[in-house]
MOPAC internal coordinates of N, CA, C and O (Angstrom, degrees):
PM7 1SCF
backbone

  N    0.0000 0     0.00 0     0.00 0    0    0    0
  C    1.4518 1     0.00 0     0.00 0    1    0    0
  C    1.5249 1   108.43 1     0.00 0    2    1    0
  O    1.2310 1   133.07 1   -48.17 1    3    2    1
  N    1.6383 1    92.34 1   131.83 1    3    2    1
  C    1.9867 1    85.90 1   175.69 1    5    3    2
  C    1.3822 1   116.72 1   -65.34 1    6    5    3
  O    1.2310 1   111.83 1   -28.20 1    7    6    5
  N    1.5595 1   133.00 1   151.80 1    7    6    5
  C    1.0239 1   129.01 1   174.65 1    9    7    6
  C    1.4856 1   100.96 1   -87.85 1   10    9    7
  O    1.2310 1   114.35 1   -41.03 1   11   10    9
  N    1.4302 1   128.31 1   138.97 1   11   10    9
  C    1.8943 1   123.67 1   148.47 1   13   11   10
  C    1.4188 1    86.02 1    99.62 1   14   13   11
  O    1.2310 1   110.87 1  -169.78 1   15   14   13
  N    1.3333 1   134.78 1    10.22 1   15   14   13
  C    1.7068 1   141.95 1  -172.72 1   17   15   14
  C    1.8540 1    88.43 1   -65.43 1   18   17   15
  O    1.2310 1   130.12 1   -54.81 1   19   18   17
  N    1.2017 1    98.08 1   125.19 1   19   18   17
  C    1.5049 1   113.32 1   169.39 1   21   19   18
  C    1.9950 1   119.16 1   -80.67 1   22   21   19
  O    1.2310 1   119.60 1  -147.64 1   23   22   21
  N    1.4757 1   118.36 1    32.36 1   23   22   21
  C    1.1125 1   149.23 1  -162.73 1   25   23   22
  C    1.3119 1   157.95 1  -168.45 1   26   25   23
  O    1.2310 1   111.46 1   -77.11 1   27   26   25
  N    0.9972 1   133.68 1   102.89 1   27   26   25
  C    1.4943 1   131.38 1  -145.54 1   29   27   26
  C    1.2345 1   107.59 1   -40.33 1   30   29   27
  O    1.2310 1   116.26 1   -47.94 1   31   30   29
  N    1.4238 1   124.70 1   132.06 1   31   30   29
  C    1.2207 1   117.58 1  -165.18 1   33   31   30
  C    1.9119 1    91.17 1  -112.43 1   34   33   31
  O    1.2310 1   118.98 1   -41.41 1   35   34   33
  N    1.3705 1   119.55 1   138.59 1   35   34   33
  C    1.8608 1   113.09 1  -164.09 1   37   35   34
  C    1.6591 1    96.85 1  -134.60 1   38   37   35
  O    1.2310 1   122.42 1   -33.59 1   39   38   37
  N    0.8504 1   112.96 1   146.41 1   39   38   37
  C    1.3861 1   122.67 1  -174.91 1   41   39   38
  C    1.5589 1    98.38 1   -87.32 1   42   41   39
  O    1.2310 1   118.49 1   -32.51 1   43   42   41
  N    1.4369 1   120.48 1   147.49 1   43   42   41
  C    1.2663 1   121.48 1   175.13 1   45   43   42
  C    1.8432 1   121.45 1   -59.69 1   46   45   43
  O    1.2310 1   123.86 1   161.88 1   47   46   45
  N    1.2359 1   110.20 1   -18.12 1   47   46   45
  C    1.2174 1   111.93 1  -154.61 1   49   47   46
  C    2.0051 1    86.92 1  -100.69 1   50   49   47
  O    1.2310 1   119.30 1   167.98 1   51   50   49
  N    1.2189 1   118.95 1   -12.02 1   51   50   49
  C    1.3657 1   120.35 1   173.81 1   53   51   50
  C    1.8568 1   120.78 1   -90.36 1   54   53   51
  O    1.2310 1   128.24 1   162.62 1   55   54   53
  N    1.0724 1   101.75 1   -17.38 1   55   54   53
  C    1.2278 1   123.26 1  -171.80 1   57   55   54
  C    1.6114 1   118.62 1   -42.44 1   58   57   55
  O    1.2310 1   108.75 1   -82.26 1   59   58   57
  N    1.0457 1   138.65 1    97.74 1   59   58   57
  C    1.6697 1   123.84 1  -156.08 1   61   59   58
  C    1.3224 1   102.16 1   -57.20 1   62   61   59
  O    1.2310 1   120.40 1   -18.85 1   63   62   61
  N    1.5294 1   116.84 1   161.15 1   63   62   61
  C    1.4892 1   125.51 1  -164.82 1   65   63   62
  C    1.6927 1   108.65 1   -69.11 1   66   65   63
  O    1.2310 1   129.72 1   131.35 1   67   66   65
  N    1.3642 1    98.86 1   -48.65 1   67   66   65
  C    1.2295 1   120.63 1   177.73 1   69   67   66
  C    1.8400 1   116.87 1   -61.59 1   70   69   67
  O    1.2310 1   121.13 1   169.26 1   71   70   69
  N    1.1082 1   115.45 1   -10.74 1   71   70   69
  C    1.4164 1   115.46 1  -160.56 1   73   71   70
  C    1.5367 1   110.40 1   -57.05 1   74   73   71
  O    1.2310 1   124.51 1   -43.39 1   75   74   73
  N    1.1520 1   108.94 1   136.61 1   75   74   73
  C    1.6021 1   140.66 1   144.75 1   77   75   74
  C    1.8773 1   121.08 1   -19.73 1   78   77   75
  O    1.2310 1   118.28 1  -137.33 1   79   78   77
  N    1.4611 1   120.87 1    42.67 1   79   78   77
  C    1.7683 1   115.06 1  -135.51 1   81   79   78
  C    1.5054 1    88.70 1   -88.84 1   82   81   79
  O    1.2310 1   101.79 1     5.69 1   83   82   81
  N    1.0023 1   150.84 1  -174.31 1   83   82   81
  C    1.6588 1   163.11 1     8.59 1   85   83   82
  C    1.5546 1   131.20 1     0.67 1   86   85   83
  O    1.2310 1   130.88 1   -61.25 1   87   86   85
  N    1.0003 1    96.60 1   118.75 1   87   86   85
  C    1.6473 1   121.27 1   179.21 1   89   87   86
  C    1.6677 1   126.16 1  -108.05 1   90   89   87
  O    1.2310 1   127.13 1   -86.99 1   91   90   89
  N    1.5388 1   103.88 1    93.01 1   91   90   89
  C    1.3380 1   106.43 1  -153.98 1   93   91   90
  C    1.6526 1   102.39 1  -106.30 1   94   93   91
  O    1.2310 1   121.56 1  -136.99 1   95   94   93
  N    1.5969 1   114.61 1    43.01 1   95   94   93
  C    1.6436 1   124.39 1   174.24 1   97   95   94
  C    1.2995 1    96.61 1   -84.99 1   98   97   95
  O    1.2310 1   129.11 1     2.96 1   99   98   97
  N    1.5321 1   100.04 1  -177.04 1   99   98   97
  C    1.5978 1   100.83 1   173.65 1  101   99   98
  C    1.0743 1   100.77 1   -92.52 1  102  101   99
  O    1.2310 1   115.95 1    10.70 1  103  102  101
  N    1.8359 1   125.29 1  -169.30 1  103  102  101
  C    0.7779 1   140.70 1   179.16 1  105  103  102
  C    1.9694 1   136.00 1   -46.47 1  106  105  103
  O    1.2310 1   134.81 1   131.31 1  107  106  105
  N    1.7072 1    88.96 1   -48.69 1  107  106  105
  C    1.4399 1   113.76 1   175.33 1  109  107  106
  C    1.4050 1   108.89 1   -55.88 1  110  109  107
  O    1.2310 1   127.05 1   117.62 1  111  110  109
  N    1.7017 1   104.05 1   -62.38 1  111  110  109
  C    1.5986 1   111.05 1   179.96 1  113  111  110
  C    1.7200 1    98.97 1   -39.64 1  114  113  111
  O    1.2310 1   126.02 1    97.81 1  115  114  113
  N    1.4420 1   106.03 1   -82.19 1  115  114  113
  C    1.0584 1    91.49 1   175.25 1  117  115  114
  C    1.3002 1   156.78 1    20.40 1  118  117  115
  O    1.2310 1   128.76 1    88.81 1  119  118  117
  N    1.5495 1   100.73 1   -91.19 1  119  118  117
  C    1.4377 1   144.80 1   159.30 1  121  119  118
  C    2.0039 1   107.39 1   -32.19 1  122  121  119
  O    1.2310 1   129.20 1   138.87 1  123  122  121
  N    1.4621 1    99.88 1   -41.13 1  123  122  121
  C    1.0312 1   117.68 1  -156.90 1  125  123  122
  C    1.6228 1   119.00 1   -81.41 1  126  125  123
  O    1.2310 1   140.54 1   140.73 1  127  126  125
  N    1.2836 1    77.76 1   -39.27 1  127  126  125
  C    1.6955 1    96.42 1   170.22 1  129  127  126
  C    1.7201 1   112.78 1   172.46 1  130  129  127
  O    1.2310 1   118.18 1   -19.72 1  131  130  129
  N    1.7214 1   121.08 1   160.28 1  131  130  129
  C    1.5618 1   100.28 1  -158.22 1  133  131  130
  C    1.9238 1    87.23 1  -179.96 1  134  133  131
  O    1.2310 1   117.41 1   -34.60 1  135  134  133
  N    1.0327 1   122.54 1   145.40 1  135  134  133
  C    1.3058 1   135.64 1   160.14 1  137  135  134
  C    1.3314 1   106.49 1   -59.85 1  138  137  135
  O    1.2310 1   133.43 1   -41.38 1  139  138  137
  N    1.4248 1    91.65 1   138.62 1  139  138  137
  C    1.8594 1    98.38 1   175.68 1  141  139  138
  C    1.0897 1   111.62 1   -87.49 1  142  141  139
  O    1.2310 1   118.07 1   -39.87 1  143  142  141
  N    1.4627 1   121.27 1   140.13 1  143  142  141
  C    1.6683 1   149.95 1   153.66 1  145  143  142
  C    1.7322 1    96.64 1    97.14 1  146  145  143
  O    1.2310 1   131.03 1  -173.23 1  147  146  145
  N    1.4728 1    96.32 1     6.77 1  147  146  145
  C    2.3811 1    90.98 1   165.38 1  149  147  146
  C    1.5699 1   108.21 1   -81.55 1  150  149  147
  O    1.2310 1   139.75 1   -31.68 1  151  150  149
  N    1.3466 1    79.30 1   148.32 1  151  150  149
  C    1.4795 1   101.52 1  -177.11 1  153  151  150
  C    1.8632 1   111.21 1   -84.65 1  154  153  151
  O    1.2310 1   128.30 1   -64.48 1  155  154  153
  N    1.3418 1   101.62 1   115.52 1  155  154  153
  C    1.4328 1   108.74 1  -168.65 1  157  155  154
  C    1.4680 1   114.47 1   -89.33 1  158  157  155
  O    1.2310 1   121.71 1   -63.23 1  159  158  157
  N    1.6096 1   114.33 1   116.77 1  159  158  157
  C    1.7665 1   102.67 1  -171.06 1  161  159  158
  C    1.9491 1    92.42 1  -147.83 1  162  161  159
  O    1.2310 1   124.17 1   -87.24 1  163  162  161
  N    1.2762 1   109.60 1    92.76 1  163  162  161
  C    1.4621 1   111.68 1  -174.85 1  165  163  162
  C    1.8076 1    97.78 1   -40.09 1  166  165  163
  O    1.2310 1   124.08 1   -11.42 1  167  166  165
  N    1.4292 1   109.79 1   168.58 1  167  166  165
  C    1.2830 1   135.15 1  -171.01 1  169  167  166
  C    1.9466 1   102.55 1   -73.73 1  170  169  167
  O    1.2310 1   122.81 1   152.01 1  171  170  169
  N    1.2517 1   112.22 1   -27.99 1  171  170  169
  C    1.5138 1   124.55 1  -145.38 1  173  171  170
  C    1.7607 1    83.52 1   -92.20 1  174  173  171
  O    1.2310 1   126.37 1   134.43 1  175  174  173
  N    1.5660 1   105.36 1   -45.57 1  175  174  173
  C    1.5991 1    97.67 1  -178.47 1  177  175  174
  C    1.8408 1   116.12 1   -88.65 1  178  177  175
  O    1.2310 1   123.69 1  -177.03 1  179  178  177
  N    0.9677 1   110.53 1     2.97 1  179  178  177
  C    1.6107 1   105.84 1  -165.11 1  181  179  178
  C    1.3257 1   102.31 1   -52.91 1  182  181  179
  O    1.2310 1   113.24 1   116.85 1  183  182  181
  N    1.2334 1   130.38 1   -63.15 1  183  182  181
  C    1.8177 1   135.64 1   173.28 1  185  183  182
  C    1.2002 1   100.46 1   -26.76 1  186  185  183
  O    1.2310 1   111.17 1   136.15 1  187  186  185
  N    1.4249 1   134.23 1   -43.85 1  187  186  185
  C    1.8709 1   123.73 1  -169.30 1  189  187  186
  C    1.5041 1   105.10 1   -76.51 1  190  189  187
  O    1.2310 1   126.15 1   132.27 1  191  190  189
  N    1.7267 1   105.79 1   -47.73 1  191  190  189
  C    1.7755 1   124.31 1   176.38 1  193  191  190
  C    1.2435 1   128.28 1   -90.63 1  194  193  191
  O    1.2310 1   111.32 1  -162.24 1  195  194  193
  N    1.1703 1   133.95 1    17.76 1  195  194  193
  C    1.1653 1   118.36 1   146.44 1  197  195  194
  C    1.6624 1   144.78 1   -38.47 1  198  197  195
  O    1.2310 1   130.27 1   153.51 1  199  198  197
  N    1.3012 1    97.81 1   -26.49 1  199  198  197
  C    1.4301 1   106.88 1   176.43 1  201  199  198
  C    1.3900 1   122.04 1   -71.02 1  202  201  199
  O    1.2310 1   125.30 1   164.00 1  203  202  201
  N    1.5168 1   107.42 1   -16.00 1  203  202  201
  C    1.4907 1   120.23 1   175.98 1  205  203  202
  C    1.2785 1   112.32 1   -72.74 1  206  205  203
  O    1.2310 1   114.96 1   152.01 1  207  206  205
  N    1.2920 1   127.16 1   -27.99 1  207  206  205
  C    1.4651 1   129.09 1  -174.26 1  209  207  206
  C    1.8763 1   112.29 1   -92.19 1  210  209  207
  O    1.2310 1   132.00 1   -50.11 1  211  210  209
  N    1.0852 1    94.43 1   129.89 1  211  210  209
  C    1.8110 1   113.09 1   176.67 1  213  211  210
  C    1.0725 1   118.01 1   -44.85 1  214  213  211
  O    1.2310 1   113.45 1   -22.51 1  215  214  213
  N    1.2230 1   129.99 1   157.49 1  215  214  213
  C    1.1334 1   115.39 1   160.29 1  217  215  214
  C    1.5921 1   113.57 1  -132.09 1  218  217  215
  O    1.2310 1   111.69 1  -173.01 1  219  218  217
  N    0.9673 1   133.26 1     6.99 1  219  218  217
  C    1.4760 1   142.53 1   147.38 1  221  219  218
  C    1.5133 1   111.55 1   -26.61 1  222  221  219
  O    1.2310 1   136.85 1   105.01 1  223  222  221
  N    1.3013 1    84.98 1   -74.99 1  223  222  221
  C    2.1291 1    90.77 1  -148.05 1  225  223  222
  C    1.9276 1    85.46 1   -75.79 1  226  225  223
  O    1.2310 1   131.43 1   -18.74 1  227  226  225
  N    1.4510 1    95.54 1   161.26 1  227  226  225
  C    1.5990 1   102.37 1   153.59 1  229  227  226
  C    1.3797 1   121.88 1   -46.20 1  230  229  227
  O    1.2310 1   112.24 1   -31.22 1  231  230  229
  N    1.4098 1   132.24 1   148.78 1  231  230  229
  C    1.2568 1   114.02 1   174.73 1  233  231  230
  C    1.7639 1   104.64 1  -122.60 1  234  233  231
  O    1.2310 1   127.50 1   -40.81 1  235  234  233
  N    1.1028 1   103.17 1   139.19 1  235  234  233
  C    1.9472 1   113.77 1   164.59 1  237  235  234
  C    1.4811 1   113.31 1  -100.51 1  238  237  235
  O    1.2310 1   119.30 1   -41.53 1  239  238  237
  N    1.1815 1   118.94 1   138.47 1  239  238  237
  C    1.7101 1   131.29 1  -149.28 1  241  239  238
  C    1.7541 1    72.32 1  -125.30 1  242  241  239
  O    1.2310 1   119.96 1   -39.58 1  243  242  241
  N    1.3870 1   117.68 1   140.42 1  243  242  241
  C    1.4360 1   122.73 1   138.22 1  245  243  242
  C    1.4464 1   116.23 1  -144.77 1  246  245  243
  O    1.2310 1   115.75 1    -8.82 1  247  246  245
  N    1.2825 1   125.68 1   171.18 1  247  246  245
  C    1.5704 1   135.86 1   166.41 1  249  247  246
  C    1.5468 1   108.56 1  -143.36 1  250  249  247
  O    1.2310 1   127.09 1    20.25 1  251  250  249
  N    1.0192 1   103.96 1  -159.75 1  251  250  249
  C    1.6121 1    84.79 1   175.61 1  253  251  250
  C    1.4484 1   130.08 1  -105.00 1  254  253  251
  O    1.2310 1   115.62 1  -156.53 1  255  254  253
  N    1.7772 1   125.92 1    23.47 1  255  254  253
  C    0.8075 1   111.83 1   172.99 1  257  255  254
  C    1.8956 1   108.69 1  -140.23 1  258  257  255
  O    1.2310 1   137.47 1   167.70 1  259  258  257
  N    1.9065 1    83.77 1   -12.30 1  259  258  257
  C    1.4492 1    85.96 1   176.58 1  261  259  258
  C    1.6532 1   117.23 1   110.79 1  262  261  259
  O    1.2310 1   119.41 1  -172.55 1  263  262  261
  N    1.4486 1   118.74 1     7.45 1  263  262  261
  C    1.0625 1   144.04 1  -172.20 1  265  263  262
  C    1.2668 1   131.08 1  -121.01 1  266  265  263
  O    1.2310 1   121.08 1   153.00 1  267  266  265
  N    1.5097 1   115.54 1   -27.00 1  267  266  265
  C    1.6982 1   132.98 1   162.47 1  269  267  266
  C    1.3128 1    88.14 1   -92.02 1  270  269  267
  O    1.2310 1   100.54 1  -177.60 1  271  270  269
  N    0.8913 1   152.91 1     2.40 1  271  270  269
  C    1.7436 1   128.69 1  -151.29 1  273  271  270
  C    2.1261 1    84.32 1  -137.16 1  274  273  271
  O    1.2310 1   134.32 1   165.88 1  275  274  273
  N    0.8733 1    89.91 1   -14.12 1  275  274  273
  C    1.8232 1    91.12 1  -179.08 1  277  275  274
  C    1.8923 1   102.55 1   -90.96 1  278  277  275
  O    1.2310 1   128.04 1   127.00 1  279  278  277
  N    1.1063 1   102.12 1   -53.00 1  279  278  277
  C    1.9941 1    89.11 1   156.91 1  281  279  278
  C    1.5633 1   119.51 1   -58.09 1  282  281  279
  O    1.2310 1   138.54 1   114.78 1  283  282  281
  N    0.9681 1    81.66 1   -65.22 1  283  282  281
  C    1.6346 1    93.40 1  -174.15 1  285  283  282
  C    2.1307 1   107.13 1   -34.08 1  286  285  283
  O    1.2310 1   125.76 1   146.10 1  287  286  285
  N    1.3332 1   106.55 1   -33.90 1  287  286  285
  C    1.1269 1   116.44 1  -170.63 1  289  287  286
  C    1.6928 1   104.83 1   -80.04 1  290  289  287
  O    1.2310 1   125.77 1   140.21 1  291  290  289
  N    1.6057 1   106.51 1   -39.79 1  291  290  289
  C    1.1327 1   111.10 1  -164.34 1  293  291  290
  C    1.7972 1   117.52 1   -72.92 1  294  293  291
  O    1.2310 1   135.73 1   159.82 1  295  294  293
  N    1.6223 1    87.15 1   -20.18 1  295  294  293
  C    1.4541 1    86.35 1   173.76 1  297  295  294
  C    1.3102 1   121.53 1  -104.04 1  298  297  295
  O    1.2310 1   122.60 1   177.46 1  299  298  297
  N    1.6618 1   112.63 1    -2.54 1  299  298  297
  C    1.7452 1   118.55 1   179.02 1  301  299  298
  C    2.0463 1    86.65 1   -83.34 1  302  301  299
  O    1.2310 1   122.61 1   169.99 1  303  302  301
  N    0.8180 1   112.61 1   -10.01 1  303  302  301
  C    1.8642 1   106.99 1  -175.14 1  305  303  302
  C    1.7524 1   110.80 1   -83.58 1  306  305  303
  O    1.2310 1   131.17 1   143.07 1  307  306  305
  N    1.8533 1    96.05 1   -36.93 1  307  306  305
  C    1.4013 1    97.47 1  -168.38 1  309  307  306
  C    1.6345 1    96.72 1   -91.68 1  310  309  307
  O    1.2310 1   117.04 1   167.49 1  311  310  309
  N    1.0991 1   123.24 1   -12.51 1  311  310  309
  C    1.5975 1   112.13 1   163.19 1  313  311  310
  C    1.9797 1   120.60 1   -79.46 1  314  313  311
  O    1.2310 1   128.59 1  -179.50 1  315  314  313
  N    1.4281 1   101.06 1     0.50 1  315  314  313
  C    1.6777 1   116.55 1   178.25 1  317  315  314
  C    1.2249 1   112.53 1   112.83 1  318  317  315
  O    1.2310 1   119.71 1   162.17 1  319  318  317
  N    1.5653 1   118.16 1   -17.83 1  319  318  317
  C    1.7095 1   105.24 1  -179.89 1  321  319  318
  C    1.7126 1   117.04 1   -39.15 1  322  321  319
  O    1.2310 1   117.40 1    -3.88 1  323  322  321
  N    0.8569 1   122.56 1   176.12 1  323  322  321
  C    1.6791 1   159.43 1   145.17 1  325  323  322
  C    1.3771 1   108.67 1   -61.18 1  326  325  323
  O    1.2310 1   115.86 1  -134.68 1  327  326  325
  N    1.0492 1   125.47 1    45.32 1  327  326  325
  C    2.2268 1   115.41 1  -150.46 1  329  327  326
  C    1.7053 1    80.85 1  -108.69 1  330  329  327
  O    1.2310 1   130.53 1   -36.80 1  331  330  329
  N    1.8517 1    97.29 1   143.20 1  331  330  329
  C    0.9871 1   122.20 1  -166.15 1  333  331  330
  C    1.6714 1    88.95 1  -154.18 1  334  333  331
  O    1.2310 1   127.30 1   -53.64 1  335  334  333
  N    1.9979 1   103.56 1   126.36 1  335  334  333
  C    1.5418 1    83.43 1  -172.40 1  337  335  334
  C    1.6130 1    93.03 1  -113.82 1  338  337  335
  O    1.2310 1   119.55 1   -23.69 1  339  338  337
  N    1.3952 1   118.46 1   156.31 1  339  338  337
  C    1.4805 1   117.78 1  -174.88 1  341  339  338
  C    1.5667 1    94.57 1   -91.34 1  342  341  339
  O    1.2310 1   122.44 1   -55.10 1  343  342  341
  N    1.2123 1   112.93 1   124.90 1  343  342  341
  C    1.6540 1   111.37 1  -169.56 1  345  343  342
  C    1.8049 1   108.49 1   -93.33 1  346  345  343
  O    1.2310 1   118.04 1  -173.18 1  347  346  345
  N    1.0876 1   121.33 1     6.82 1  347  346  345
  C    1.1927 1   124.86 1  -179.37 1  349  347  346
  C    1.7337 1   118.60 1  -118.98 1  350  349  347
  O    1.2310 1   130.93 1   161.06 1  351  350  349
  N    1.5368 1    96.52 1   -18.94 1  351  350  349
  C    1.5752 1   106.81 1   167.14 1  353  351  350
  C    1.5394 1   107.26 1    67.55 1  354  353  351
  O    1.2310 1   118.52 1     0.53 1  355  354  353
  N    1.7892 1   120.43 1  -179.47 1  355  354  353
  C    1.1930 1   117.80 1   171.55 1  357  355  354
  C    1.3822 1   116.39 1   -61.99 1  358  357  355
  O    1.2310 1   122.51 1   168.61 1  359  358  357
  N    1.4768 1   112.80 1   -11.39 1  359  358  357
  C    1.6903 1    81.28 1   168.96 1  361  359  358
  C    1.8588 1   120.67 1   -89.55 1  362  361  359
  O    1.2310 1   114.78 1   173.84 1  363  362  361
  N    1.1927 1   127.50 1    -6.16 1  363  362  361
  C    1.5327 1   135.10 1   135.52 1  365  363  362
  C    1.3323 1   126.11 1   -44.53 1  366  365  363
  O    1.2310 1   125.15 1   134.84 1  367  366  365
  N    1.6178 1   107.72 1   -45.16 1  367  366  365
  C    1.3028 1   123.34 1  -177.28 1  369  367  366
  C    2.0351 1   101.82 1   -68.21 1  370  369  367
  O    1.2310 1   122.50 1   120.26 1  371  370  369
  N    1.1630 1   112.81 1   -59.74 1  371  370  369
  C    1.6909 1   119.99 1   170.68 1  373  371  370
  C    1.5133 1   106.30 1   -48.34 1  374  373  371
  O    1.2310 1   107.96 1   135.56 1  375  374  373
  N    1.5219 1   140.09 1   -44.44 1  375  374  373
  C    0.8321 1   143.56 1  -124.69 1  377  375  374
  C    1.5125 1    86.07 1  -113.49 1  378  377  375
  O    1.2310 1   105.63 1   134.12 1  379  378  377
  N    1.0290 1   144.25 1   -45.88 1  379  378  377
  C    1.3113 1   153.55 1   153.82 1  381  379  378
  C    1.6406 1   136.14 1   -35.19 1  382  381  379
  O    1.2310 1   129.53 1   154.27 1  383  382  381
  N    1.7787 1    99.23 1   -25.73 1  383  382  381
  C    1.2146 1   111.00 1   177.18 1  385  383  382
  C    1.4615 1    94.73 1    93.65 1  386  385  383
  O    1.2310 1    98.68 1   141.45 1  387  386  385
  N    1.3382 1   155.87 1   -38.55 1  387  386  385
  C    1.5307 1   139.16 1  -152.21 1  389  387  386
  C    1.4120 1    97.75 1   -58.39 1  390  389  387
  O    1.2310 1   134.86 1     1.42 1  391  390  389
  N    1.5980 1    88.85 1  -178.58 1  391  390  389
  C    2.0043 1    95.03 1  -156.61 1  393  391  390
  C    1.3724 1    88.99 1   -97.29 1  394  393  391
  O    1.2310 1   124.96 1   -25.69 1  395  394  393
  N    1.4247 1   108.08 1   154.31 1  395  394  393
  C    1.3425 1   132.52 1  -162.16 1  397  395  394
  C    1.8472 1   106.05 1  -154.75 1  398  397  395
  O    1.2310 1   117.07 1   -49.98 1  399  398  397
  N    1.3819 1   123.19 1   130.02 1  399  398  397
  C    1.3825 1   128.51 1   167.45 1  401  399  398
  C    1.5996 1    99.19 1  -131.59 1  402  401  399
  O    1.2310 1   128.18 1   -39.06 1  403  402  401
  N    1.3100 1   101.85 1   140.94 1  403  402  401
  C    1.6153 1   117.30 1   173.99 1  405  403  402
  C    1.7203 1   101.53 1  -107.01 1  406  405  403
  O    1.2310 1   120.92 1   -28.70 1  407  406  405
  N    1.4816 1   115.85 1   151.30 1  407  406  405
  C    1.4484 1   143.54 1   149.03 1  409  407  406
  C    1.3985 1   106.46 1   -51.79 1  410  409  407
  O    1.2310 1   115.72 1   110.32 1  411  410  409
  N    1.2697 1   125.73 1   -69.68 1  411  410  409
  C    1.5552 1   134.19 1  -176.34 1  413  411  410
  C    1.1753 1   117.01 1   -55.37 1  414  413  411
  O    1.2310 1   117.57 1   164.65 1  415  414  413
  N    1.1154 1   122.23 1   -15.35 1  415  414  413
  C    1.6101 1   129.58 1   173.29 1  417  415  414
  C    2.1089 1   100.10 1    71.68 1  418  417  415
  O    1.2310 1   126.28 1  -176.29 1  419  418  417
  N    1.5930 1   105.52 1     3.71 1  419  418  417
  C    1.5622 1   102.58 1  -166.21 1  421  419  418
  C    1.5904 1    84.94 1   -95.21 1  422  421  419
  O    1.2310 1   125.65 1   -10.87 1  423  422  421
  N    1.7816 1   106.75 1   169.13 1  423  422  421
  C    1.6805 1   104.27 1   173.56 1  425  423  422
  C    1.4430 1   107.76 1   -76.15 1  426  425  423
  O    1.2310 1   131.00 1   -18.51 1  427  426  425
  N    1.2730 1    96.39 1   161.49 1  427  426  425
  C    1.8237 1   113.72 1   169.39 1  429  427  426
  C    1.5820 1   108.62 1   -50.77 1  430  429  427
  O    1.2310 1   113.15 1   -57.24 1  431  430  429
  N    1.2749 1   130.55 1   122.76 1  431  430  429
  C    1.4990 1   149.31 1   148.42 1  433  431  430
  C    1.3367 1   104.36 1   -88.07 1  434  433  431
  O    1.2310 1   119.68 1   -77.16 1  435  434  433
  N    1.3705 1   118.21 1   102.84 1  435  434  433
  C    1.3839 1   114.62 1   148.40 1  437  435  434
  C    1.4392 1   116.45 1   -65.81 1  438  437  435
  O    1.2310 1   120.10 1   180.00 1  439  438  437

């Protein structure tokens, strides 16, 4: 967990079912494994995509450890989001049991 994080920092396993997620891994991770119905926008492009993301609902930022997704959060907050960063990432998120489908059809590697 970042220390001095300008953002609620939420453990994966608290995360409401329903939540609002962003997934700012790369592609592979991705590929690899990923919460269903999040919106996938690596960290490297967010500056081009931002416009893709809502701004209604609260939003939950993850990656997989909780550390790209804690910038990533800090700056979807200081542009007005709802940013909420999951401080434990998909590997909290795996570790927790929540539902998870992969592209690769291989298991999740945290």
């Amino acid at each position: 967990m970042s220390q001095g994080s300008a953002v609620p920092q939420i453990p994966a396993a608290e995360v409401p079912a329903d939540a609002y997620l962003l997934d700012v891994r790369e592609a592979d991770e991705w590929a690899a494994g990923h919460v269903p119905g999040a919106l996938h926008i690596p960290l490297g492009e967010l500056n081009a995509r931002y416009t893709e993301i809502e701004r209604d609902p609260a939003l939950y930022v993850i990656c997989r450890s909780g550390h790209r997704s804690d910038h990533a959060a800090q700056a979807l907050a200081g542009a007005g989001w709802q940013a909420h960063n999951v401080c434990d990432g998909m590997i909290g998120w795996h570790a927790a049991g929540r539902p998870m489908e992969s592209e690769a059809g291989e298991p999740f590697v945290a």
